[in-house]
C-alpha distance (Angstrom), angle and dihedral (degrees) to the residues before:
residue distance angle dihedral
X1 . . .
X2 3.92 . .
X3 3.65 113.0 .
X4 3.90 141.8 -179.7
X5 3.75 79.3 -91.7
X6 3.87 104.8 37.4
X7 3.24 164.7 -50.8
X8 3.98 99.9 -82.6
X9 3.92 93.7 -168.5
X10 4.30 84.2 52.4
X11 4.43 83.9 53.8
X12 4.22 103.4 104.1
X13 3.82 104.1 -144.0
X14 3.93 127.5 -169.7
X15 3.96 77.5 -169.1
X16 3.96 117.9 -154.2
X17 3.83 128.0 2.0
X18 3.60 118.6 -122.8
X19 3.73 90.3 -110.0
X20 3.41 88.1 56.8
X21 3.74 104.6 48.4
X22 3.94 87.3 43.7
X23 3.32 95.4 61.4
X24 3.48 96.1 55.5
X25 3.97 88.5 43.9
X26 3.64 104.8 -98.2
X27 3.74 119.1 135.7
X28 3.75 104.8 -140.2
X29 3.90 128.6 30.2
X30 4.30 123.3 -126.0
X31 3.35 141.4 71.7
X32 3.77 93.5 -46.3
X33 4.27 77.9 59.5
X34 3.71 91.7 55.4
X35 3.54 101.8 43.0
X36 4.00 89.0 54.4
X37 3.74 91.5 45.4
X38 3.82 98.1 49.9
X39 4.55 91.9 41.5
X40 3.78 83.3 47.8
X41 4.05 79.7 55.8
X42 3.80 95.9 41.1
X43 4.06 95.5 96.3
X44 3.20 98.5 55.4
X45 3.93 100.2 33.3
X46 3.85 79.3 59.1
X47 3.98 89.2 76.0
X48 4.14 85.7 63.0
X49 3.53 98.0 38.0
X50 3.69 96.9 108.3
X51 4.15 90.0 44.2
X52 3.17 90.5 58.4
X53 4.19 100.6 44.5
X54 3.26 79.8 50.1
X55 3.73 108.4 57.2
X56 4.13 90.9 28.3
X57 4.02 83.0 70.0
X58 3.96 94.1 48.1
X59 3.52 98.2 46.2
X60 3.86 94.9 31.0
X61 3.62 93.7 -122.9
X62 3.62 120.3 138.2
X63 3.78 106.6 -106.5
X64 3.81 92.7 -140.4
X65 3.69 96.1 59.7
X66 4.12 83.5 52.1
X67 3.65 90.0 56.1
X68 4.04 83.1 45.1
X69 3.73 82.9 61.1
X70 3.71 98.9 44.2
X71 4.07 92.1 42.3
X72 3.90 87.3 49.0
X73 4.04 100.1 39.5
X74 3.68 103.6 33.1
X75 3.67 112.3 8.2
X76 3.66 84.7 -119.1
X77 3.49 89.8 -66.4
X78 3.35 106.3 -38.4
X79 3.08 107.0 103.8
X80 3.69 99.2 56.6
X81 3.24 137.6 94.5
X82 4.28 127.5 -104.2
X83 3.29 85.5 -90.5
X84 3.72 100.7 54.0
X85 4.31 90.1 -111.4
X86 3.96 121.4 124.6
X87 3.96 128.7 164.4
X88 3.55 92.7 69.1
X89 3.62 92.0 -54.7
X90 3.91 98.0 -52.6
X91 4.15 99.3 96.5
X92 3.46 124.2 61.6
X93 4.25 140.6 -148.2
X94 3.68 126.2 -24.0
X95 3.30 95.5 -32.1
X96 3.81 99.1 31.8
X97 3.78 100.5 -129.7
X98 4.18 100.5 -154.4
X99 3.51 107.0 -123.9
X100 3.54 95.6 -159.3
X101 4.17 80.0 72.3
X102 3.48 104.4 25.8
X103 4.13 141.2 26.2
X104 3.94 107.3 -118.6
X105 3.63 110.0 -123.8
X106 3.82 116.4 -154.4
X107 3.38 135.1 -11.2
X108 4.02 121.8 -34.4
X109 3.91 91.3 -110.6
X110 3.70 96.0 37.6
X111 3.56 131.8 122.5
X112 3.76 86.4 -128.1
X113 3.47 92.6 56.5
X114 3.77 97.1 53.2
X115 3.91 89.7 40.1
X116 4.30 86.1 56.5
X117 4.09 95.3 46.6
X118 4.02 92.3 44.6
X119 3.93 83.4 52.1
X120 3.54 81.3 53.3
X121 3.70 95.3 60.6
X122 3.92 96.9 41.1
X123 3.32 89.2 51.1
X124 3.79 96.2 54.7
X125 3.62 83.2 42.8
X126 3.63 98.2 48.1
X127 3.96 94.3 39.0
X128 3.36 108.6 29.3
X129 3.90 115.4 19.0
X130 3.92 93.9 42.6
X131 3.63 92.4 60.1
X132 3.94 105.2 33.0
X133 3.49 90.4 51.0
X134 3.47 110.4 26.9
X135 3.56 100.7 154.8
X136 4.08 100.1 66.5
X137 2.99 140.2 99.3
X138 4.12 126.6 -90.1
X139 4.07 86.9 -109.8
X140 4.24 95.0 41.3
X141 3.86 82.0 54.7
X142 3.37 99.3 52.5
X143 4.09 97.9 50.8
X144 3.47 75.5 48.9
X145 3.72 96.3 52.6
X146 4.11 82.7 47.2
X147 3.20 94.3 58.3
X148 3.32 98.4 43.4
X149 3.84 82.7 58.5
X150 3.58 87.6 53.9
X151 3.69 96.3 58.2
X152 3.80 116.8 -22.4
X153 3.51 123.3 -60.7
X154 4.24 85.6 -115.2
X155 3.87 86.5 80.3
X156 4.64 91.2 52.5
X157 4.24 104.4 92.7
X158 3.64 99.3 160.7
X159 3.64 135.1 -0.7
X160 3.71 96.2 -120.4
X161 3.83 83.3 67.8
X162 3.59 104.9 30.9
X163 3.70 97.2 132.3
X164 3.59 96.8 45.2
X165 3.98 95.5 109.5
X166 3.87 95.7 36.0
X167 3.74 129.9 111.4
X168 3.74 103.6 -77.8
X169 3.92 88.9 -3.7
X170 3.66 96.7 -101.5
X171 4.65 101.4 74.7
X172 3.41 94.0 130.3
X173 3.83 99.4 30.2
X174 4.10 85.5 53.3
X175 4.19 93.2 36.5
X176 4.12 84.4 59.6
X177 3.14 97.6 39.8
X178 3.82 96.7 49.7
X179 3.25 89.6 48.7
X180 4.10 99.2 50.4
């Protein structure tokens, strides 16, 4: 689907690192990584589907790259706590909103909360990624703009490297491919 941010299907992914597909018990890294990690997700995802059609179309966003980010962050959901925390009790919901950064709004399986962290992204996008990197492409910004959600779009140099200062080096590339 072809969004104010993208084409997803035009996105190039190497998809999941190794490191990253081990730890969830796959054998090889990639996109064939990804894809297994987000359909093992698709059940419970399911319970947010209409969330997150629903605040794709306000913010223009393509609602399968927010379930990339929910699949990738959160395991939609199951990886949290009772609570709805994760990362040792700094990130929170779905998308685990860092509250050292931000103030979590609503509750971690809201709507609110997925609207707030996918204002977080178009914001980086819109902000940051427009105007560092000008020059690319509507899909190199948003990987970008993932990234940057990863870990602050300071740490992004080129986009041949974007991932290298992500969480298992490989956010964005897993994020696109998850959501592909």
């Amino acid at each position: 689907m072809s969004c104010q941010y993208g084409d997803l299907r035009r996105v190039d992914t190497t998809g999941a690192s190794f490191e990253t597909a081990r730890a969830d018990g796959k054998q090889a890294g990639g996109v064939a990584a990804s894809h297994s990690m987000a359909a093992d997700d698709l059940n419970a995802m399911n319970r947010y589907k209409s969330l997150i059609i629903s605040v794709g179309q306000a913010k223009g966003v393509d609602p399968a790259v927010i379930a990339g980010i929910i699949s990738r962050e959160s395991r939609a959901g199951k990886g949290l706590d009772s609570n709805g925390w994760g990362d040792h009790g700094n990130a929170f919901g779905l998308m685990q909103i860092d509250k050292r950064w931000h103030t979590p709004q609503g509750g971690p399986f809201s709507e609110t909360h997925i609207s707030q962290a996918t204002q977080i992204l178009v914001d980086i996008i819109n902000f940051e990624v427009k105007k560092k990197f000008s020059s690319w492409t509507k899909e190199e910004q948003l990987k970008a703009g993932l990234a940057g959600y990863n870990m602050g779009l300071s740490r992004v140099h080129s986009y041949e490297r974007v991932d290298e200062s992500t969480t298992g080096k490989d956010y964005s590339n897993d994020v696109i491919a998850r959501a592909q």
